[in-house]
Backbone as numpy.savetxt, mean C-alpha at the origin, in Angstrom:
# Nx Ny Nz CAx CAy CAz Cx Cy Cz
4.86 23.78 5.89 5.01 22.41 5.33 5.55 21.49 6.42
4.72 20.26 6.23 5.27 19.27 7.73 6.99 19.06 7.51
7.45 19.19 8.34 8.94 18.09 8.44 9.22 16.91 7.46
10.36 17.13 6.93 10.91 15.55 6.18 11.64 14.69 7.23
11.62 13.65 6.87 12.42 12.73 8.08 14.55 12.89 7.49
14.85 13.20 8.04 16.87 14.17 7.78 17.19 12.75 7.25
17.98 13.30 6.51 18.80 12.25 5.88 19.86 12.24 6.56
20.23 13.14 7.62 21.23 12.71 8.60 20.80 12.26 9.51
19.97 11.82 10.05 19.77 11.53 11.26 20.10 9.84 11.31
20.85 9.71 12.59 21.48 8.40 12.89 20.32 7.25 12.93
20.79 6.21 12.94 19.34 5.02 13.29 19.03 5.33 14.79
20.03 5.78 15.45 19.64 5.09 16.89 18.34 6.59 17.38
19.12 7.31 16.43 17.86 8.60 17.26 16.74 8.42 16.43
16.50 7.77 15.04 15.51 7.41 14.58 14.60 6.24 15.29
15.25 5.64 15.55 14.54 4.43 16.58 13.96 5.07 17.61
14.16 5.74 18.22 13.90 6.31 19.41 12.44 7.16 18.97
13.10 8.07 17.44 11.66 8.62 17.19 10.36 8.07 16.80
11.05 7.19 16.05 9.86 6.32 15.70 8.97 5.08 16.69
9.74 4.93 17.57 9.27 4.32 19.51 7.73 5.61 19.55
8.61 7.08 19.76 7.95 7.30 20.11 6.53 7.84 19.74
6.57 7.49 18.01 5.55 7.67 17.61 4.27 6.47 17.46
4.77 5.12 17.94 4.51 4.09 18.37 3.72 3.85 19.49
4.45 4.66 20.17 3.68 4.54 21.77 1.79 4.78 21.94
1.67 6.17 21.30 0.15 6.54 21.30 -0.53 5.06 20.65
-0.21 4.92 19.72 -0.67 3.32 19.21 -0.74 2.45 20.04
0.06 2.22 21.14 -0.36 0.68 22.17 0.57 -0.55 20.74
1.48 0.42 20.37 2.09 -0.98 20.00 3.73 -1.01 20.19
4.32 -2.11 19.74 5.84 -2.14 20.04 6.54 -1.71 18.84
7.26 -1.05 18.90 8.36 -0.77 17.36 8.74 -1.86 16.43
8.50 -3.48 17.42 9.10 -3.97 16.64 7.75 -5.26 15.54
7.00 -4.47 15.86 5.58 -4.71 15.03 6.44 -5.13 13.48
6.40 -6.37 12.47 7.01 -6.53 11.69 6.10 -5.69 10.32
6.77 -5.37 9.64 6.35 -4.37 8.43 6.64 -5.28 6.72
5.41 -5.53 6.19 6.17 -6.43 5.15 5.33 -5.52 4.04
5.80 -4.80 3.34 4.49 -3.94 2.76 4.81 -4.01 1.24
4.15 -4.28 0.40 4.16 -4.00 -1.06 2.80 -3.74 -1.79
2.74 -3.14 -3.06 2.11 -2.52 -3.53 1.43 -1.58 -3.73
0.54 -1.20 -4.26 -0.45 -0.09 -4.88 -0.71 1.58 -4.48
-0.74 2.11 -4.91 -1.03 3.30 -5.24 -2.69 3.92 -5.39
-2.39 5.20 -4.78 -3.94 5.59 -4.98 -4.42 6.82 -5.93
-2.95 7.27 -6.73 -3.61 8.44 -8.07 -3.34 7.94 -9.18
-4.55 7.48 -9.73 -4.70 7.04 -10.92 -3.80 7.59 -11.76
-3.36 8.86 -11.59 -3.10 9.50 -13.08 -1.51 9.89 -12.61
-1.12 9.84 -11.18 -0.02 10.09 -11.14 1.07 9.53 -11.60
2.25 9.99 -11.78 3.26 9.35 -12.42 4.96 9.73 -11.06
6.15 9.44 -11.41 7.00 9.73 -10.22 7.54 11.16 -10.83
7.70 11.87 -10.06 8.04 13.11 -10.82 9.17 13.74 -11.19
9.36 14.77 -11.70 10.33 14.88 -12.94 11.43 14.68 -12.18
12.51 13.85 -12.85 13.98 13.79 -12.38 13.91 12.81 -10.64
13.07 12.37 -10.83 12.99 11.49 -9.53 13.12 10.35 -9.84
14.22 9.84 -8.94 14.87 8.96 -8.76 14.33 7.53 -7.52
13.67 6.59 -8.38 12.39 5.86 -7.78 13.46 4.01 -7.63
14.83 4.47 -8.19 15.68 3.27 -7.97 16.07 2.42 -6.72
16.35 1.67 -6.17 16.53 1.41 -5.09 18.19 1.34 -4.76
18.42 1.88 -4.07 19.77 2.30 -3.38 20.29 1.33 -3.09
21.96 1.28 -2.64 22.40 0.37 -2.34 21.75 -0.75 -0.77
21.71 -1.39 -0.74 21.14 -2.25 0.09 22.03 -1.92 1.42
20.98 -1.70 2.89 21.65 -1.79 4.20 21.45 -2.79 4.69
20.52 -3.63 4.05 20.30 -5.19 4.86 21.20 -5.97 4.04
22.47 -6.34 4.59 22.58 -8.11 3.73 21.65 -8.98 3.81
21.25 -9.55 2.54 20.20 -10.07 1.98 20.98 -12.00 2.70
19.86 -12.78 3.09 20.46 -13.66 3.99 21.00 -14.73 3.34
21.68 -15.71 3.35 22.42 -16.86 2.98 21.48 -18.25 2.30
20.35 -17.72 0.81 20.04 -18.88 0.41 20.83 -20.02 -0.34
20.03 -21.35 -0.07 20.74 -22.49 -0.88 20.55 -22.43 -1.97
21.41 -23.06 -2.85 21.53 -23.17 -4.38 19.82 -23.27 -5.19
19.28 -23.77 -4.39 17.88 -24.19 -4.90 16.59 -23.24 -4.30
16.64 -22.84 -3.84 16.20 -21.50 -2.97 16.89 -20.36 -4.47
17.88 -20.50 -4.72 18.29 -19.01 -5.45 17.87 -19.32 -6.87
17.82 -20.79 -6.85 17.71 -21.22 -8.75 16.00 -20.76 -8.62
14.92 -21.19 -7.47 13.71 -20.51 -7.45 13.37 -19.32 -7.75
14.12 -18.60 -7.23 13.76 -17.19 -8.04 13.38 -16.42 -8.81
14.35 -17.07 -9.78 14.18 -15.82 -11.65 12.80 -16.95 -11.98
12.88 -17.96 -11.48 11.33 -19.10 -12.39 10.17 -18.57 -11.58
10.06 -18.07 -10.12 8.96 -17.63 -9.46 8.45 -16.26 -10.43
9.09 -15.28 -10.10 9.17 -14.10 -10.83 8.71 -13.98 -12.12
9.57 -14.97 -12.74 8.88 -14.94 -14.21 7.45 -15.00 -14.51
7.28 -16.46 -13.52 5.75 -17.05 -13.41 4.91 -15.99 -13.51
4.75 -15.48 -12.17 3.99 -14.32 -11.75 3.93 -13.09 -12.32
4.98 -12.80 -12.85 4.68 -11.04 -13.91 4.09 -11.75 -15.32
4.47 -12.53 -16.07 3.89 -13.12 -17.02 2.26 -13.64 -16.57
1.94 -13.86 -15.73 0.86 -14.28 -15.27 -0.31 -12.77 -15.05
0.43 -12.02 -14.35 -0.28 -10.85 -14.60 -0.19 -9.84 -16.22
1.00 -10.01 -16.52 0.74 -9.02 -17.82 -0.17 -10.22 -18.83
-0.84 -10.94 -18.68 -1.93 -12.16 -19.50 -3.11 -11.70 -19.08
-3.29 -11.53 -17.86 -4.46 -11.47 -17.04 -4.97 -10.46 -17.01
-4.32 -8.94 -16.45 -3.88 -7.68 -16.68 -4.87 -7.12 -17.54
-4.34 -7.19 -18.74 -4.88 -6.31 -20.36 -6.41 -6.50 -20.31
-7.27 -7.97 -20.00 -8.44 -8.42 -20.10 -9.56 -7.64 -19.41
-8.90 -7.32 -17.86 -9.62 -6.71 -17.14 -10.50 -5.48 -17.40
-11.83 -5.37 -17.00 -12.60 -3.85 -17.07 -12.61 -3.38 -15.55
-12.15 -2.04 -15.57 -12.14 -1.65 -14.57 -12.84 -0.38 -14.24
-13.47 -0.16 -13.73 -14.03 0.66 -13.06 -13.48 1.89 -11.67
-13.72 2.79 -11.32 -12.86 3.41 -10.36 -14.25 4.23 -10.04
-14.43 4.02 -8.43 -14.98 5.06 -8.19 -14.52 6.08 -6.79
-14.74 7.04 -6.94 -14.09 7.71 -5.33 -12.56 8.17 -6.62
-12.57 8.50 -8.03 -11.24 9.22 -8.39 -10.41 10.36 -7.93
-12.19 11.06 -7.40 -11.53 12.52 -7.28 -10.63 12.40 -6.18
-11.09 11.56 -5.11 -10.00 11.60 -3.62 -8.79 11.22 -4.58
-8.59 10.64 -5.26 -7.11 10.37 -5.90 -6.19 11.92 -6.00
-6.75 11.94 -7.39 -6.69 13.54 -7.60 -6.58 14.61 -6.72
-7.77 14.51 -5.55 -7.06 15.67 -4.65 -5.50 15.38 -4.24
-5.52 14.71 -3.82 -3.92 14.06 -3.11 -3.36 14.92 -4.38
-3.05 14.38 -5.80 -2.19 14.89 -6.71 -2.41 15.73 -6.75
-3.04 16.79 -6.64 -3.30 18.36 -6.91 -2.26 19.71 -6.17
-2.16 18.44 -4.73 -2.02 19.49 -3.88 -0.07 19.13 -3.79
0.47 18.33 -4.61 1.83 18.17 -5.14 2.09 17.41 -3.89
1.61 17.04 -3.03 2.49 16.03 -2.17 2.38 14.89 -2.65
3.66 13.79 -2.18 3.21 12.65 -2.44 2.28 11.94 -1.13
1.71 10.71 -1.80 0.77 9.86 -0.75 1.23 8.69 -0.27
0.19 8.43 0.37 0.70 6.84 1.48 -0.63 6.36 0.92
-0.40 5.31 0.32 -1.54 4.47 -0.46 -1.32 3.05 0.30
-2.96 2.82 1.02 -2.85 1.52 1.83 -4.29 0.52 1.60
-4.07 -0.49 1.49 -4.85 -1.74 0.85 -4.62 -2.80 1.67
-5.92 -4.17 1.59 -5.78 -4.86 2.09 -3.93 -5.88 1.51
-3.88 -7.10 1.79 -2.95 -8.11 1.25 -3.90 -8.35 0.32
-4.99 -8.92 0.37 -5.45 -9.87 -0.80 -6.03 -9.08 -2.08
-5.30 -7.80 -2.28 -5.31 -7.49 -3.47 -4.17 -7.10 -4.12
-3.20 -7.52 -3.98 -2.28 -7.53 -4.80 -2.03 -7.41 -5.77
-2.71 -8.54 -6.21 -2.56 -8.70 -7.78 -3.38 -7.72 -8.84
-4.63 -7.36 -8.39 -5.46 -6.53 -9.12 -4.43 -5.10 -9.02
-3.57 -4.79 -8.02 -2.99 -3.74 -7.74 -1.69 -3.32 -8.12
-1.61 -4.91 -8.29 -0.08 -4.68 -9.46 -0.05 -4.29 -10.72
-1.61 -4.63 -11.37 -1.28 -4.62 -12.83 -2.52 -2.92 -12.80
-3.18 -2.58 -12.14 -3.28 -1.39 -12.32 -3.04 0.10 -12.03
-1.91 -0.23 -11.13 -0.57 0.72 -10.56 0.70 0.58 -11.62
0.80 -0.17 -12.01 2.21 -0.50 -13.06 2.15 1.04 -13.52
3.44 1.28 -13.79 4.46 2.23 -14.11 4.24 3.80 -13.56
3.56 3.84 -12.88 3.17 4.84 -11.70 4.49 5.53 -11.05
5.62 4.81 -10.98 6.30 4.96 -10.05 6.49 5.30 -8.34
5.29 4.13 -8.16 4.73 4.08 -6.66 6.01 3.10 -5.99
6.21 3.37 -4.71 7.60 2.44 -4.26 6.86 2.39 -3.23
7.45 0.77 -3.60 6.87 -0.44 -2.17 8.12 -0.86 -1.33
7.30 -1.78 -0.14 8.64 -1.97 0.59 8.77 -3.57 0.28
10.13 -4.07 0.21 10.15 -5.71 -0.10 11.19 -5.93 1.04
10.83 -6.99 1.48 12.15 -7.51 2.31 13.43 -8.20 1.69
14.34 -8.50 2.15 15.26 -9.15 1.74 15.54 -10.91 1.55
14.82 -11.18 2.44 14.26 -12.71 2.46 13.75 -13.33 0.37
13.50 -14.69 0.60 13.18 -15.51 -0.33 11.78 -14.59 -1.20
11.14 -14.62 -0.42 9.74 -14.05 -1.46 10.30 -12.37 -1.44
10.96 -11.66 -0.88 11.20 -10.07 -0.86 12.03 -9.97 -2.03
12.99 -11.35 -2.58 13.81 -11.44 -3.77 13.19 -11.82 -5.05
11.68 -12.53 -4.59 11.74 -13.02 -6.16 10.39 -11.92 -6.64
9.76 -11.12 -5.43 8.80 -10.41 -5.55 8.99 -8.65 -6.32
10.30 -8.45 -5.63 10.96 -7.41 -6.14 11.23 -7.26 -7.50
11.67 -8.20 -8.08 11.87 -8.72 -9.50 10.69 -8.55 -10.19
9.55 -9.24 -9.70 8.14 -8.73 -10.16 7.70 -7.11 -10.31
7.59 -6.61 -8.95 7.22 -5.20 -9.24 8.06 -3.80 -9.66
9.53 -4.61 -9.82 10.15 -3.55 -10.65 10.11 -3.73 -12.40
9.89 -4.95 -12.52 9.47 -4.49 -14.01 7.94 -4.34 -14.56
7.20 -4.59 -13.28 5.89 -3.28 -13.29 5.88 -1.87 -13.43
7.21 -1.88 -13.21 6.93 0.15 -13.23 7.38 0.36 -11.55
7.27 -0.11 -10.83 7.09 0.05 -9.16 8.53 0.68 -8.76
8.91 1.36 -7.94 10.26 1.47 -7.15 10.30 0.77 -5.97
11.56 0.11 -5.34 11.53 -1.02 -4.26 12.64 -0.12 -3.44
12.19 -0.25 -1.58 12.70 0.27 -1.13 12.67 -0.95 -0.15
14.32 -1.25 0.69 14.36 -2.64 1.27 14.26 -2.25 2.62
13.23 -3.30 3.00 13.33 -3.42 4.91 13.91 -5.14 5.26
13.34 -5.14 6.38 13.98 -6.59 7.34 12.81 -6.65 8.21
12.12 -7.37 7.60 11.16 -7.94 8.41 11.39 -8.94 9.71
12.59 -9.45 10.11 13.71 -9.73 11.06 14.03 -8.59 12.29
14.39 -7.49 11.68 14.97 -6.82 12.37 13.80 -5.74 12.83
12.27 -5.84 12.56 11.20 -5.37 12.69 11.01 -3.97 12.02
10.20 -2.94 12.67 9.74 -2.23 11.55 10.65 -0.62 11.20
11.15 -0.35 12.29 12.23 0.93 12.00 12.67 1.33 10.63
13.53 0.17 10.16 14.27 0.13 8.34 13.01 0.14 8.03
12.20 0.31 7.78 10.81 0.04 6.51 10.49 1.28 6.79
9.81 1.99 7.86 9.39 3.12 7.94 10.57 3.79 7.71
12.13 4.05 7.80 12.92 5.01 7.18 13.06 5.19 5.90
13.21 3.74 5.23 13.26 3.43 3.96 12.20 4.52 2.62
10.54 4.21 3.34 9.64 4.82 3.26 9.53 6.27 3.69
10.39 6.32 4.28 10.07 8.01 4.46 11.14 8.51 3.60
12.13 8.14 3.61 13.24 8.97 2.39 12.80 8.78 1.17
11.93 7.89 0.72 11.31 7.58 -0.36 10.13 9.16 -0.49
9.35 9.54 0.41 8.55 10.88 0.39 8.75 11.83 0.38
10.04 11.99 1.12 11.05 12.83 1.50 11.38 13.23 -0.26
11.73 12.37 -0.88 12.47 12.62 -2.17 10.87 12.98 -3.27
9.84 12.90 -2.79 8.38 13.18 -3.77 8.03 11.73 -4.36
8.57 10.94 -3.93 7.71 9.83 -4.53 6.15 8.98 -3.45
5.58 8.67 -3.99 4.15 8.24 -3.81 4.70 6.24 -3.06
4.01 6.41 -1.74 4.61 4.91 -1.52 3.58 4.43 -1.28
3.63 3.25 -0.94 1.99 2.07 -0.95 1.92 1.01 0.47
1.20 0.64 0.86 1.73 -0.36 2.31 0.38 -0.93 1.59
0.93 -3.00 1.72 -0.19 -3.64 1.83 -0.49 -3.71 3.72
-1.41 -3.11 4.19 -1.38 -2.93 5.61 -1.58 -4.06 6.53
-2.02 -5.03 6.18 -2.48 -6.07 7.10 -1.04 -7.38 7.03
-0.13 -6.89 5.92 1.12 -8.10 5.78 2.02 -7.96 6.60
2.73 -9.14 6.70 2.63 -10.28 5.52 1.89 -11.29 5.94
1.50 -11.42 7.30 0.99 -12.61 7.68 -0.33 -12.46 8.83
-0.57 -11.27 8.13 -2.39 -10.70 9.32 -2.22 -10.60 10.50
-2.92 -10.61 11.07 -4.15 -11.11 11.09 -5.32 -10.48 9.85
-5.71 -11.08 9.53 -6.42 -10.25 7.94 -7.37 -9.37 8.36
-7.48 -7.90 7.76 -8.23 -7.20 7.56 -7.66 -6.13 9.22
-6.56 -6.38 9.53 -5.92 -5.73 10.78 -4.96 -4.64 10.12
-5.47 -3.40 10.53 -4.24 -2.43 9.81 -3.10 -2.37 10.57
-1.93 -2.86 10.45 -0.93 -2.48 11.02 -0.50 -0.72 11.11
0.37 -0.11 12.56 -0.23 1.28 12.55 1.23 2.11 11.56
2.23 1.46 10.69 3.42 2.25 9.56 2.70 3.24 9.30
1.32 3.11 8.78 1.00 4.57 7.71 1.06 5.67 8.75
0.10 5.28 9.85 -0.47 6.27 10.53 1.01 6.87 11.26
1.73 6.06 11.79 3.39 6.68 12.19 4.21 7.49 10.99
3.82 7.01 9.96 4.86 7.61 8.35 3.95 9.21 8.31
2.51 9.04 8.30 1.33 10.22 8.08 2.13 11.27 9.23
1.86 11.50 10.11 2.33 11.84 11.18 3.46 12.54 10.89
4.79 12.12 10.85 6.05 12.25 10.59 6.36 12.87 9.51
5.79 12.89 8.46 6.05 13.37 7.41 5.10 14.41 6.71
3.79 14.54 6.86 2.92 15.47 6.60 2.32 14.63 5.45
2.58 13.78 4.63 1.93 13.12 4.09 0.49 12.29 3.86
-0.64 12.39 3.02 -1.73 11.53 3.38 -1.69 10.23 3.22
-2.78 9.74 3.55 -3.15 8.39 3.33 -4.10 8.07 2.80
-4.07 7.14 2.01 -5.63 6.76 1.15 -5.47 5.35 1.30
-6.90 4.84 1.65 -7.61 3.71 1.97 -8.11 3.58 0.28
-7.63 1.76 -0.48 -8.11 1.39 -1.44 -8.60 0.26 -1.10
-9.36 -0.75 -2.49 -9.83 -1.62 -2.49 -10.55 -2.23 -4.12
-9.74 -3.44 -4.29 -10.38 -3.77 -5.15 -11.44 -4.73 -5.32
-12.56 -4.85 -5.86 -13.48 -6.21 -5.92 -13.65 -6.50 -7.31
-13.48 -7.82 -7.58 -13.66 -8.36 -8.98 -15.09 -9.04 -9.09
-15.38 -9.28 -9.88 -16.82 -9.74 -10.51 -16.15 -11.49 -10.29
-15.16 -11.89 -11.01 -15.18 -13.32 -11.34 -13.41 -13.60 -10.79
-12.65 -14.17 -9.94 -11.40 -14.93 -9.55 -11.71 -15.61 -8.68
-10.15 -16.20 -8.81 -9.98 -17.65 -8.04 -9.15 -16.83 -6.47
-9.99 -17.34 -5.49 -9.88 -17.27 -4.44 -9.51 -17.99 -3.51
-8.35 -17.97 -3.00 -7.37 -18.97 -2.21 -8.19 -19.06 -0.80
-9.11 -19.83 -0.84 -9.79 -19.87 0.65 -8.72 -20.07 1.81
-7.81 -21.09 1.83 -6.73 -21.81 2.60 -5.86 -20.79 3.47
-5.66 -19.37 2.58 -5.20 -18.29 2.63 -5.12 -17.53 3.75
-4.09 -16.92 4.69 -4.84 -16.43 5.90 -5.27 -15.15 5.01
-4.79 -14.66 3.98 -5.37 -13.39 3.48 -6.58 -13.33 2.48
-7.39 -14.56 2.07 -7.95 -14.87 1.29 -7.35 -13.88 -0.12
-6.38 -14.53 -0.46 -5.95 -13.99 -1.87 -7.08 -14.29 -2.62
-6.97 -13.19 -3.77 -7.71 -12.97 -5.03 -6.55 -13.08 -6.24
-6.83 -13.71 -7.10 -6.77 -14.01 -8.68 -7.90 -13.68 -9.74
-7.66 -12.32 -10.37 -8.93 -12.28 -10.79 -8.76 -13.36 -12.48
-10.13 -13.48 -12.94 -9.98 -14.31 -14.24 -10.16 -13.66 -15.32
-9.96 -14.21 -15.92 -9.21 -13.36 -17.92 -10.88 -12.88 -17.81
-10.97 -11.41 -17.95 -11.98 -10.81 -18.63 -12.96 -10.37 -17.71
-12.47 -10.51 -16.19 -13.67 -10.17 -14.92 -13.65 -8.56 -15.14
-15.07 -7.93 -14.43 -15.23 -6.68 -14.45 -14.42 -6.80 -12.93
-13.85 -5.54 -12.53 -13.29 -4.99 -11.41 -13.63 -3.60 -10.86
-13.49 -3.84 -9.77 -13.99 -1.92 -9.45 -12.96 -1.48 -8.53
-12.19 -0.18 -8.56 -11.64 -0.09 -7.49 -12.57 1.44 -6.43
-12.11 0.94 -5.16 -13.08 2.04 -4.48 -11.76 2.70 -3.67
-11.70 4.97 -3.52 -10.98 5.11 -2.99 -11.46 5.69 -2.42
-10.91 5.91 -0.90 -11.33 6.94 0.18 -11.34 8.05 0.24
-11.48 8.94 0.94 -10.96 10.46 0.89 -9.71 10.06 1.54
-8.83 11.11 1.65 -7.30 10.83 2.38 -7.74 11.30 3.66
-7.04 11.14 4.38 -6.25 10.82 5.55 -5.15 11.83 6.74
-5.51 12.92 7.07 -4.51 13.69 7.16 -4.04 13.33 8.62
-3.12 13.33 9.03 -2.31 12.79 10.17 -1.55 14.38 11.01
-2.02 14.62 11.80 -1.18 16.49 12.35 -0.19 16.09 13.07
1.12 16.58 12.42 2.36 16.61 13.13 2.50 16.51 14.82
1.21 17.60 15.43 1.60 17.53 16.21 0.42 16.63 17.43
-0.22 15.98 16.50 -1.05 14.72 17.32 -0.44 14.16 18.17
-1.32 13.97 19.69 -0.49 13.23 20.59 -1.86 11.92 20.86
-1.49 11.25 21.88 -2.15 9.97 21.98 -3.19 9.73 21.56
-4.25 11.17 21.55 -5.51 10.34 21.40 -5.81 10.58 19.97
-4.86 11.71 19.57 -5.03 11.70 18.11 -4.84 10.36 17.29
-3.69 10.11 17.62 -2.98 8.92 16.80 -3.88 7.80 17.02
-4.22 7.26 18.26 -5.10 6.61 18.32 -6.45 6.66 17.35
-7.12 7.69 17.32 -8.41 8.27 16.28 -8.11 7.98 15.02
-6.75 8.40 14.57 -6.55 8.61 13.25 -6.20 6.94 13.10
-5.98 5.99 13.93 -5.82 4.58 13.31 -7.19 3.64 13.29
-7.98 4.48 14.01 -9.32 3.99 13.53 -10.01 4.31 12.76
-9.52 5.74 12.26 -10.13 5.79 10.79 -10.10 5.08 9.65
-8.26 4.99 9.73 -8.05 4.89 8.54 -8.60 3.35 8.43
-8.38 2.38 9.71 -9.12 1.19 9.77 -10.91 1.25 9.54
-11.41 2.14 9.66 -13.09 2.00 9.26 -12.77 2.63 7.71
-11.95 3.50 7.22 -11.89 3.45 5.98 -11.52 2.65 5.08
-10.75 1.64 5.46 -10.67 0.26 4.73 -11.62 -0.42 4.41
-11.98 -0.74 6.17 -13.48 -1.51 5.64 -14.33 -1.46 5.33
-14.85 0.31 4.91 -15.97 0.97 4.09 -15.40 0.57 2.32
-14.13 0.86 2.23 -14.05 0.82 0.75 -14.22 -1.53 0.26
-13.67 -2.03 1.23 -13.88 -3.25 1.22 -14.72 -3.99 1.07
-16.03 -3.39 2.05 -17.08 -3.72 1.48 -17.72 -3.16 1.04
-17.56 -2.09 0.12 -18.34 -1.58 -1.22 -18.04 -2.33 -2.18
-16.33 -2.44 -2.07 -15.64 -3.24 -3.63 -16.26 -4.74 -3.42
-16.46 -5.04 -2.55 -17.06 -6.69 -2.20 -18.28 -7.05 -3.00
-18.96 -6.02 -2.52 -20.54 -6.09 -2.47 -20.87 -5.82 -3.82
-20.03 -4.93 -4.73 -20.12 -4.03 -5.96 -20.92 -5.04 -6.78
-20.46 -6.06 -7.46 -21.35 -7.21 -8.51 -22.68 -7.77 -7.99
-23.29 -7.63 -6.94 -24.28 -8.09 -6.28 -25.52 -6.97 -5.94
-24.90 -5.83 -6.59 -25.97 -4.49 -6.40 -26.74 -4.53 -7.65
-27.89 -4.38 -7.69 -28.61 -3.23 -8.54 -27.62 -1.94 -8.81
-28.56 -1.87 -10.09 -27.69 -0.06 -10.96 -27.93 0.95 -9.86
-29.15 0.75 -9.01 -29.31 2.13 -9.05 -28.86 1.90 -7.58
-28.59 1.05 -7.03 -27.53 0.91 -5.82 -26.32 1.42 -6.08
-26.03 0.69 -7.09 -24.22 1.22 -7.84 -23.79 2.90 -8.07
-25.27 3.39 -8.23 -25.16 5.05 -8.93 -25.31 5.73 -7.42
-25.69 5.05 -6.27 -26.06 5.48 -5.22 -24.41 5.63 -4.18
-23.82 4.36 -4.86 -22.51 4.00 -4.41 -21.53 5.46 -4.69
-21.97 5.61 -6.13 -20.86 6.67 -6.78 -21.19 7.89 -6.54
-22.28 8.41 -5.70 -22.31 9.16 -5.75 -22.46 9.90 -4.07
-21.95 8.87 -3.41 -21.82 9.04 -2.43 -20.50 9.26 -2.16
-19.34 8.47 -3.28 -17.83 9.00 -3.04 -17.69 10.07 -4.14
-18.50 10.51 -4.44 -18.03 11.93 -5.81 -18.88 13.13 -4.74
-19.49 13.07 -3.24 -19.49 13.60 -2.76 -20.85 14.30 -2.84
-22.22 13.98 -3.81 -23.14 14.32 -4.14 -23.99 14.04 -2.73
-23.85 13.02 -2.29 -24.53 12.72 -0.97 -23.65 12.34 0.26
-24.58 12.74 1.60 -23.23 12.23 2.46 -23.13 10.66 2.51
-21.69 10.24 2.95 -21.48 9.25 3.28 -22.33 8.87 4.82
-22.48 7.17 4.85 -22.79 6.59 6.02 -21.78 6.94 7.38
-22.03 7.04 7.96 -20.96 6.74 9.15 -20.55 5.72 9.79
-19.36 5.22 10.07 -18.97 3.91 10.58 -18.91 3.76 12.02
């Protein structure tokens, strides 16, 4: 069984480890990490006697004004009321389940990773899963948290300030303990459709997989303006979600592994992205061609 990340181990030798799992990537540690939402086993739940709460806080949360803090509980409200309306209407579709399922079968938990601009489809069909996301401590990490914990979600806090170290520890004691965590990969602020490399450093480190999701709706309102082109889907759109096979990351991968394995999981995004894209614009017997290429009946394309 891979390594858990120690619950003793100091920050400073964690920093160091997590540098050096950084390095094969060509990136800097202090790559910012803003990650929330979704999950990739449909049917999973947090498991028995697991504790999906969020611990006492190591970031002091920073010094908002009176009007900044009165925003809050009214943002929050907005938005979970907005999805539990929206939510119930939806038809959803799932194809690629079984990759879910394998992940749950084999009792580990997963690293479930999605673009930003599905959020919302991902909030209301992950709810009470007990999937734990990461929120920052900042203005939207306060009023967002509020949102996906009374989704069902567990919140584990980073500092998008202090870059990505706290998020990936946060997240790993979170796996460490059997719970299932989620990275929106390209947040908080893109470049869109860019996987930032947390999973593939968390995969690695922990023995844990990864699954590439994606949702596409038939009918929402789409924030063009957006660097993430957010999605809003509308009361009653069909939806599909598409999942990958997972992801396995070997402990003892060195550069060119890590490297490989972040281009997978990046061509596995954008295979499930644009299936879920494309999904309302197919013929049936495109669609049956779709499903049956992730239920494994035919091979997949290559990217």
């Amino acid at each position: 069984m891979a390594p858990r990340i120690s619950r003793q181990c100091d920050e400073r030798s964690a920093r160091n480890a997590f540098r050096g799992f950084a390095k094969p990537l060509g990136v800097r540690v202090s790559v910012l990490l803003y990650y929330s939402h979704v999950e990739t086993d449909g049917k999973s739940t947090a498991p028995p006697g697991a504790d999906i709460a969020n611990p006492p806080a190591e970031i002091p949360p920073p010094q908002l004004s009176p009007w900044r803090r009165f925003q809050i509980p009214i943002f929050a409200w907005f938005v979970y009321w907005t999805i539990r309306l929206i939510g119930p209407t939806l038809r959803l579709e799932i194809v690629g389940v079984q990759n879910a399922i394998q992940i749950r079968s084999t009792g580990e938990p997963g690293i479930g990773t999605l673009w930003h601009r599905c959020i919302f489809t991902a909030a209301w069909v992950w709810r009470n899963r007990g999937v734990v996301v990461l929120n920052t401590v900042n203005f939207d990490g306060q009023w967002t948290r509020r949102v996906v914990e009374r989704l069902g979600f567990g919140t584990a806090q980073g500092s998008s300030s202090r870059g990505a170290v706290e998020g990936l520890l946060a997240m790993g004691r979170q796996l460490e303990a059997g719970n299932h965590v989620a990275f929106t990969i390209d947040g908080p602020r893109g470049p869109r459709y860019v996987a930032k490399p947390g999973a593939v450093i968390l995969a690695r480190r922990t023995g844990s997989p990864i699954s590439a999701v994606h949702f596409g709706l038939q009918w929402a309102l789409t924030f063009k303006n957006a660097w993430d082109l957010f999605q809003i889907p509308l009361p009653f759109s069909a939806a599909v979600m598409f999942v990958a096979p997972p992801i396995y990351v070997p402990k003892e991968g060195g550069p060119e592994v890590m490297k490989q394995k972040q281009e997978e999981l990046q061509a596995a995004l954008e295979r499930v992205r644009d299936a879920a894209e494309s999904w309302f614009d197919l013929t049936e017997g495109e669609r049956d061609n779709l499903r049956d290429q992730y239920h494994g009946r035919i091979s997949q394309p290559k990217s």
